[in-house]
C-alpha positions as a printed NumPy array, in Angstrom:
array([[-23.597,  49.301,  22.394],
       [-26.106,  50.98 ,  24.753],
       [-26.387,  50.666,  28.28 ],
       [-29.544,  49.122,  29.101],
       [-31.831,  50.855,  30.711],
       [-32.659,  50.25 ,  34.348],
       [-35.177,  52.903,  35.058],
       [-38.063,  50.972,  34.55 ],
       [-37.04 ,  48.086,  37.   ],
       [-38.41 ,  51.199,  39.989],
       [-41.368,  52.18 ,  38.205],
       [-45.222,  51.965,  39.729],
       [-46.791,  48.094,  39.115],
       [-43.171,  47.141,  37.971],
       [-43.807,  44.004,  39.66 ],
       [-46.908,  41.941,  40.857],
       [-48.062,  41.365,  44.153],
       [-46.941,  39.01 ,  46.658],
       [-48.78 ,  35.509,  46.661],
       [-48.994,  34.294,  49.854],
       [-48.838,  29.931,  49.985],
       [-51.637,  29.026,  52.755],
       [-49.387,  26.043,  52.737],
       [-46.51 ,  27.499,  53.978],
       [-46.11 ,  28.459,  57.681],
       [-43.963,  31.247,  58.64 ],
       [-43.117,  32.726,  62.258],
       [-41.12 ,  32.674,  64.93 ],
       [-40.465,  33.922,  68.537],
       [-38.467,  37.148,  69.343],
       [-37.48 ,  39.04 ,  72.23 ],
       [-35.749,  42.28 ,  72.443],
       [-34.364,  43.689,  76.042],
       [-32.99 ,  46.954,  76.473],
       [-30.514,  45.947,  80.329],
       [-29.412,  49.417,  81.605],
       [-27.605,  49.402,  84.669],
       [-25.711,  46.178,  84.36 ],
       [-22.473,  45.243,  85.032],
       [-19.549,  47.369,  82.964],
       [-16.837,  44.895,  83.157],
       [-19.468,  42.272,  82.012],
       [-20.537,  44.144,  78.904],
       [-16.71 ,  44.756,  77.684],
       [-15.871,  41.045,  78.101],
       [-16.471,  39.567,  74.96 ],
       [-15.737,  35.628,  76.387],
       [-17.985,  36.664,  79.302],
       [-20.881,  37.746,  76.676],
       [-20.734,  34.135,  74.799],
       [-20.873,  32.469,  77.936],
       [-23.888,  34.267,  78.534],
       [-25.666,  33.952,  75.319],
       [-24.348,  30.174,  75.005],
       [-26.23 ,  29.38 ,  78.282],
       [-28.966,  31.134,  76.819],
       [-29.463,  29.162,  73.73 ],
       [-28.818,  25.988,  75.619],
       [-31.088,  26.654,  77.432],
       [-33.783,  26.648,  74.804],
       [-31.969,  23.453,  73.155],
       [-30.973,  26.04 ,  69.886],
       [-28.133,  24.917,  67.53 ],
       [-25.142,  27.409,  67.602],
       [-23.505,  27.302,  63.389],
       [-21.136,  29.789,  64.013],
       [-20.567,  33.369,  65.958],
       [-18.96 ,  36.778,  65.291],
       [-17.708,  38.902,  67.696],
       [-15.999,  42.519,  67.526],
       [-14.809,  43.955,  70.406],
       [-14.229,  48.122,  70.174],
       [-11.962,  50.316,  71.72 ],
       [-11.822,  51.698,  74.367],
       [-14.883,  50.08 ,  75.054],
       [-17.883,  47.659,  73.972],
       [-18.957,  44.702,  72.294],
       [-21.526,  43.324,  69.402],
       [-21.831,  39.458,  68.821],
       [-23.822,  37.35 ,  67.234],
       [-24.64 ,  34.107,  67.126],
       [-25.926,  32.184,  64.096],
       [-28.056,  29.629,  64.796],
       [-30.509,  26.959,  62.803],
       [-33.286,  27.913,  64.142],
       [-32.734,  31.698,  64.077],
       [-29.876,  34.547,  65.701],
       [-29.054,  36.103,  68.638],
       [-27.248,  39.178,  69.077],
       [-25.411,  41.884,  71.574],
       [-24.929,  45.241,  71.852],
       [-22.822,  46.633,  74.654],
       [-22.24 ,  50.493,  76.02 ],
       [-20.327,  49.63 ,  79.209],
       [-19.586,  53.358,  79.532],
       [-23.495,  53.694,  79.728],
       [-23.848,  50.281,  81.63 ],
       [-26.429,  49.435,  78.736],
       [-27.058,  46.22 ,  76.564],
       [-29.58 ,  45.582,  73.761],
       [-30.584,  42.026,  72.991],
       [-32.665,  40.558,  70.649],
       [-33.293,  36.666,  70.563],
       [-35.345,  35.392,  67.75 ],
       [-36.068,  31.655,  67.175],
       [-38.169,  29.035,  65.584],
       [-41.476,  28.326,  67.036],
       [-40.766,  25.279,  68.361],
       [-37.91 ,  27.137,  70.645],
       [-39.138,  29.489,  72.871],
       [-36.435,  32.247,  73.818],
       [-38.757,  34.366,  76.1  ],
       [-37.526,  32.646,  79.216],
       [-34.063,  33.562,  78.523],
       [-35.229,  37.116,  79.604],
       [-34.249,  36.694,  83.312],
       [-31.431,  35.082,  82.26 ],
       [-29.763,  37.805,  80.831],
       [-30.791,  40.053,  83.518],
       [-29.202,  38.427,  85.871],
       [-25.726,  37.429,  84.204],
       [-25.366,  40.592,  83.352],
       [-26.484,  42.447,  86.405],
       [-29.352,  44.278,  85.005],
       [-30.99 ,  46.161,  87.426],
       [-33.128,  48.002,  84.761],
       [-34.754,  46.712,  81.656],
       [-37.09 ,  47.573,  79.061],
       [-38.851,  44.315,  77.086]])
């Protein structure tokens, strides 16, 4: 028996273009903050972080499913939360006294004022949106 061949799945006008349904409604709202300056022991304390990020997507009236959390050694944290109407997620460099964030939701739930939020929990004196 021969292997089939899967070349030609990655050639040119293998496949046809995308139909878009006018019917269907896509989108969303997203934010993304680079925090420098903030608070080191905040940023390496993972139950801290969910706090934060819970009272974020309370705030907005979001549905948490589930999070994930990893906590590294010596130092920092990434989490995410899963949520129905979209994610939220961490990225910590206490060493660096950094954070990046990025909220995105449905359109009916608007996570752009959980900006100041975040800046102040976690003692952001610096940010980039």
């Amino acid at each position: 028996n021969k292997e089939p061949d899967m070349f030609h799945l990655f050639q040119p006008n293998r496949f046809s273009p995308v139909q878009h349904s006018p019917s269907i409604k896509a989108g969303g709202k997203q934010i993304l903050l680079e925090l420098y300056e903030c608070n080191e022991s905040i940023l390496n304390d993972q139950s801290e972080l969910f706090r934060i990020m819970k009272e974020c997507i309370d705030l907005i009236d979001a549905t948490l499913i589930t999070q994930v959390f990893y906590q590294f050694h010596p130092f920092g944290v990434k989490g995410i939360l899963l949520l129905e109407e979209g994610h939220c997620s961490i990225h910590t460099w206490p060493e660096q006294g950094r954070a990046s964030v990025d909220f995105y939701s449905s359109e009916d739930k608007d996570p752009m004022h959980t900006e100041r939020i975040f800046m102040a929990l976690l003692e952001s004196n610096r940010e980039v949106i």
